[in-house]
C-alpha positions in Angstrom: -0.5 -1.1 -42.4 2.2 1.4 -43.5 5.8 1.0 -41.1 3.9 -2.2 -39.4 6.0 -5.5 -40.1 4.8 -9.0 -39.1 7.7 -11.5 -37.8 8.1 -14.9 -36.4 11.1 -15.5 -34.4 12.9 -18.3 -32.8 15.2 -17.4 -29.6 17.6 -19.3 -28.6 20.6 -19.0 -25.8 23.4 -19.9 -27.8 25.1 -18.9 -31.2 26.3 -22.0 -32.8 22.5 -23.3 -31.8 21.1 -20.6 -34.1 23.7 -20.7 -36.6 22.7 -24.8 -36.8 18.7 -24.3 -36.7 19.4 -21.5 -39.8 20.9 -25.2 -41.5 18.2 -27.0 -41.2 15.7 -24.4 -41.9 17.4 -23.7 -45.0 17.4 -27.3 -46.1 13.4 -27.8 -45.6 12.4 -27.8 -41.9 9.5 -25.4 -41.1 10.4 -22.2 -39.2 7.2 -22.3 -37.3 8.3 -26.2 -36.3 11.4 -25.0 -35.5 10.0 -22.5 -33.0 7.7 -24.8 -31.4 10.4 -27.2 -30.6 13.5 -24.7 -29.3 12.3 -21.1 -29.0 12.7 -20.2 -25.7 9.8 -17.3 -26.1 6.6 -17.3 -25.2 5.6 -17.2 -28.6 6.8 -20.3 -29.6 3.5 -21.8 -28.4 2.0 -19.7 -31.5 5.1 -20.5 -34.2 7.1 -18.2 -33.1 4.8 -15.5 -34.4 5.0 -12.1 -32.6 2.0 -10.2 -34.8 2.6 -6.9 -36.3 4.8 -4.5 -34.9 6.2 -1.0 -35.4 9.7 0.5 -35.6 11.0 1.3 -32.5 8.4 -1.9 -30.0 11.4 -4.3 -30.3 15.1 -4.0 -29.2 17.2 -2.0 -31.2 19.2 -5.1 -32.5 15.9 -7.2 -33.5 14.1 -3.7 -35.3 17.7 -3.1 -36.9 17.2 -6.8 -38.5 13.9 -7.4 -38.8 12.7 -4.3 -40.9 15.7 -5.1 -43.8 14.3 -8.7 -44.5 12.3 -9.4 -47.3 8.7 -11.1 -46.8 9.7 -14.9 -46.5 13.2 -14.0 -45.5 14.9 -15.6 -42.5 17.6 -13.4 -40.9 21.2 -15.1 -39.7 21.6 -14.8 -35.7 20.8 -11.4 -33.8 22.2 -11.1 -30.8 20.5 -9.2 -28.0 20.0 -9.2 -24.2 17.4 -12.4 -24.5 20.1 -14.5 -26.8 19.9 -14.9 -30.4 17.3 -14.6 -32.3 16.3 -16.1 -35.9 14.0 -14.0 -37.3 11.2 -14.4 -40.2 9.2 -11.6 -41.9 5.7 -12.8 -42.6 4.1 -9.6 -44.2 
């Protein structure tokens, strides 16, 4: 796969919504769960799972984020022109 990264994301409009689903992700609740029930993407339908991606197919902010996590990881709120964004490396 080389620089291809898998994420799962949740996007939502607000900051302190974000900053509140990170809480309860980090006490137990399922990222994918989480995604189905407030992620205002598409891909929420799916877990919030956007496949594999390259450096450079996402917005600057997200591709800044998303290629520092570790697998597993979950990222604190990105902000970009869609609204904040949790995001969770899969691979």
């Amino acid at each position: 796969m080389g620089n291809k990264i898998k994420c799962s994301h949740i996007l939502v409009e607000k900051q302190s919504q974000a900053l509140q689903l990170l809480e309860e992700i980090k006490k137990g609740k399922k990222f994918g769960a989480v995604a189905r029930e407030v992620s205002t993407c598409p891909s929420s339908k799916k877990d919030g799972d956007l496949g594999y991606f390259t450096k450079g197919m996402m917005v600057k902010e997200f591709d800044e984020v998303a290629f520092k996590l570790q697998i597993g990881e979950v990222s604190e709120p990105v902000k970009t022109q869609f609204g904040y964004h949790l995001i969770k490396r899969l691979s």
